[in-house]
N, C-alpha and C positions, 0 to 999 in steps of 0.2 A: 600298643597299637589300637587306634580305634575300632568300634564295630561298624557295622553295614547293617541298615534296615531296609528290607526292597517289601513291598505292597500292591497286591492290585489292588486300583484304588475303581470304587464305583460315584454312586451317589451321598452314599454315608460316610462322613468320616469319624463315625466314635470310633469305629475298628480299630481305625489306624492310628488314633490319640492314645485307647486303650494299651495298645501294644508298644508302642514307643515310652510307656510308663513303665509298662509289663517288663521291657528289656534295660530299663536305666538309659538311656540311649540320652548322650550328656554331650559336654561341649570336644571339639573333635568328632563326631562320629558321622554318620552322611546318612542322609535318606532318599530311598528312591521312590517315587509312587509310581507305578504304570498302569496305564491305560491303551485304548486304539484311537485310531485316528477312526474319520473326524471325532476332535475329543469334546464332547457334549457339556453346555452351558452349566448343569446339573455337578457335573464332576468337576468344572474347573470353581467353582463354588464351593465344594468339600474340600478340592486341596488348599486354596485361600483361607479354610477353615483350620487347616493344618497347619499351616504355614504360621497365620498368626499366631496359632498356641505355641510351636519352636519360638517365636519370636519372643514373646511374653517368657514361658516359662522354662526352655532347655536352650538357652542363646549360646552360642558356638555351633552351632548344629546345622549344616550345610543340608537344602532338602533341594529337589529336582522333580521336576513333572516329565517323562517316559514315553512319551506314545510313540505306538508300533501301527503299522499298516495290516488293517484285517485281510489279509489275503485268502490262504489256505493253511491248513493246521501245520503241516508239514514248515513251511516258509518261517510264519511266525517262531516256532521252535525253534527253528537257527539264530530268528532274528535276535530273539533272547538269549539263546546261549553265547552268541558274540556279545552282547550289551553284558552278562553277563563275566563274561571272559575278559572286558576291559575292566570292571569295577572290583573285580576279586583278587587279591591279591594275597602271597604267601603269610602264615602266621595270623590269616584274619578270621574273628566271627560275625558270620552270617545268618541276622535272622530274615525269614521270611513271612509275609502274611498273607494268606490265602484267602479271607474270611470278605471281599469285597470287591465289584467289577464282572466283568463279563464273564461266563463260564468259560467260554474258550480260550479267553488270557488264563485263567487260571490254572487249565487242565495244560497249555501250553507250558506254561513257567514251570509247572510238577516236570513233566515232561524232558524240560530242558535241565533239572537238577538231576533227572535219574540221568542223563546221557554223560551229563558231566561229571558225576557222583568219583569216579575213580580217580581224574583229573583232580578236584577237589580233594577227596584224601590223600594222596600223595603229596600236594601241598599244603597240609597242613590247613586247610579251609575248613571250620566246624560249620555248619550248616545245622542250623534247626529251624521247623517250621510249624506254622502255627494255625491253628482253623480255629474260630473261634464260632460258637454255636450261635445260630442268629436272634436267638432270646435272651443270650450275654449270661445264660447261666453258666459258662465253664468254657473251656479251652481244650482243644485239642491238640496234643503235643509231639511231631514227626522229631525225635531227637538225633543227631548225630549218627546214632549207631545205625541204623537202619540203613541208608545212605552206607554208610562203609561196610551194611551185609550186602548191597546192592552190588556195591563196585567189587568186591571182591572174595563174594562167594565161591568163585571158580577154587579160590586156592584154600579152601576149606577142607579138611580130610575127613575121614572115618575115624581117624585116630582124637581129633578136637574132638569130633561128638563125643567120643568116647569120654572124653576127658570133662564137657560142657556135662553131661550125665551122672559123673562122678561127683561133680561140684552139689548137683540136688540144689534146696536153696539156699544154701549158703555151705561155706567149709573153710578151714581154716589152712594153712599152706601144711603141718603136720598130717592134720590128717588128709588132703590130699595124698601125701607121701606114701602113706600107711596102703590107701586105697588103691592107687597108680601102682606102687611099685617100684618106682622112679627114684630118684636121684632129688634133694631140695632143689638143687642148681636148674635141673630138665622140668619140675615141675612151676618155677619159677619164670624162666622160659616162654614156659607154654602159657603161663599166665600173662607174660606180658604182651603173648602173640596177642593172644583173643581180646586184649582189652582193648590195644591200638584200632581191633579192628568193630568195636564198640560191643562185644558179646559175653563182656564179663565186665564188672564195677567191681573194686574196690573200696569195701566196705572198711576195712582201719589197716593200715600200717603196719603197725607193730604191737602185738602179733599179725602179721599177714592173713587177712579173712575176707574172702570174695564171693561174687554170688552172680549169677547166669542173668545177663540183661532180659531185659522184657521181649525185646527184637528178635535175641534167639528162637522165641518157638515158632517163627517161621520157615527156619531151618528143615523142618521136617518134611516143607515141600517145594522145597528149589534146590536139594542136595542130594 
């Protein structure tokens, strides 16, 4: 399946060259840039700049220009999650890029992934998102997990924590066992809840050895 790369797109386009390098984003994959209307001589210049490097250098690669009507925050947030809700589909990865364009598309577009975030998980939609710092020294990286602590922290227990606490920084599925109490099968389980739902990584296989995502220590204040 191909990916999906969506961008707000400003007056620069290294961001967006950067990040379409960053993700391999290759023949088959689609690009969205968005911007607001009216969309400014400055921006449609950077995406022409995009455009022709797909063209030159990642050829199969289907790119689009986006624009939305600056209305009100509220508005735009729908308007993107329907734009949003047409281009997404089951089994797919979704990266995003924050790092360029009007503040208010961008806090909008965040906006419109948290609302959708459990939608998303459920089908199987990886979402990750990207800010990249505006001196290009380093990248900031919203992975997946976060997004599936959003959508579905509600069904979070006292017993996970318990179990996310036990894990420490890393542990292996024995000694889970040892520590829990539990059953290999119940401790395995549980391992596999918390990971679908991005709060545990699997570190090797065989032997079984896992470790507490980054995104858990958020846990502490939305539970």
């Amino acid at each position: 399946m191909g990916k999906i790369f969506v961008a707000t797109l400003g007056f620069d386009e290294k961001f967006i060259i950067g990040g379409l390098v960053r993700h391999n984003i290759s023949r088959g994959d689609r690009v969205y840039l968005l911007t607001v209307e009216p969309v400014e001589e400055k921006t449609r210049v950077a995406y022409n700049r995009v455009e022709e490097f797909i063209k030159n250098y990642v050829k199969g690669v289907k790119i689009e220009l986006v624009a939305f009507k600056l209305t009100n925050f509220v508005d735009l947030t729908i308007d993107i999650m329907d734009f949003l809700n047409s281009i997404a589909k089951c089994d797919k990865k979704v990266y995003v890029n924050l790092s360029g364009g009007m503040r208010a598309l961008i806090l909008s577009l965040y906006n419109a992934l948290f609302f959708l975030s459990r939608k998303f998980t459920t089908n199987h939609i990886r979402v990750q998102v990207d800010v990249e710092l505006e001196n290009r020294s380093g990248v900031f990286n919203l992975k997946p997990g976060l997004l599936n602590l959003i959508a579905f922290y509600s069904s979070i227990t006292a017993n996970d924590l318990k179990f996310l606490n036990a894990i420490g920084e890393e542990s292996s599925l024995k000694e889970l066992v040892n520590k829990m109490g539990l059953q290999p099968s119940t401790v395995s389980k549980k391992i596999n809840k918390l990971e679908k739902l991005g709060l545990v990584e699997v570190i090797n296989k065989k032997p079984l050895k896992v470790r507490v995502a980054e995104c858990a220590k958020f846990l502490k204040f939305i539970v």
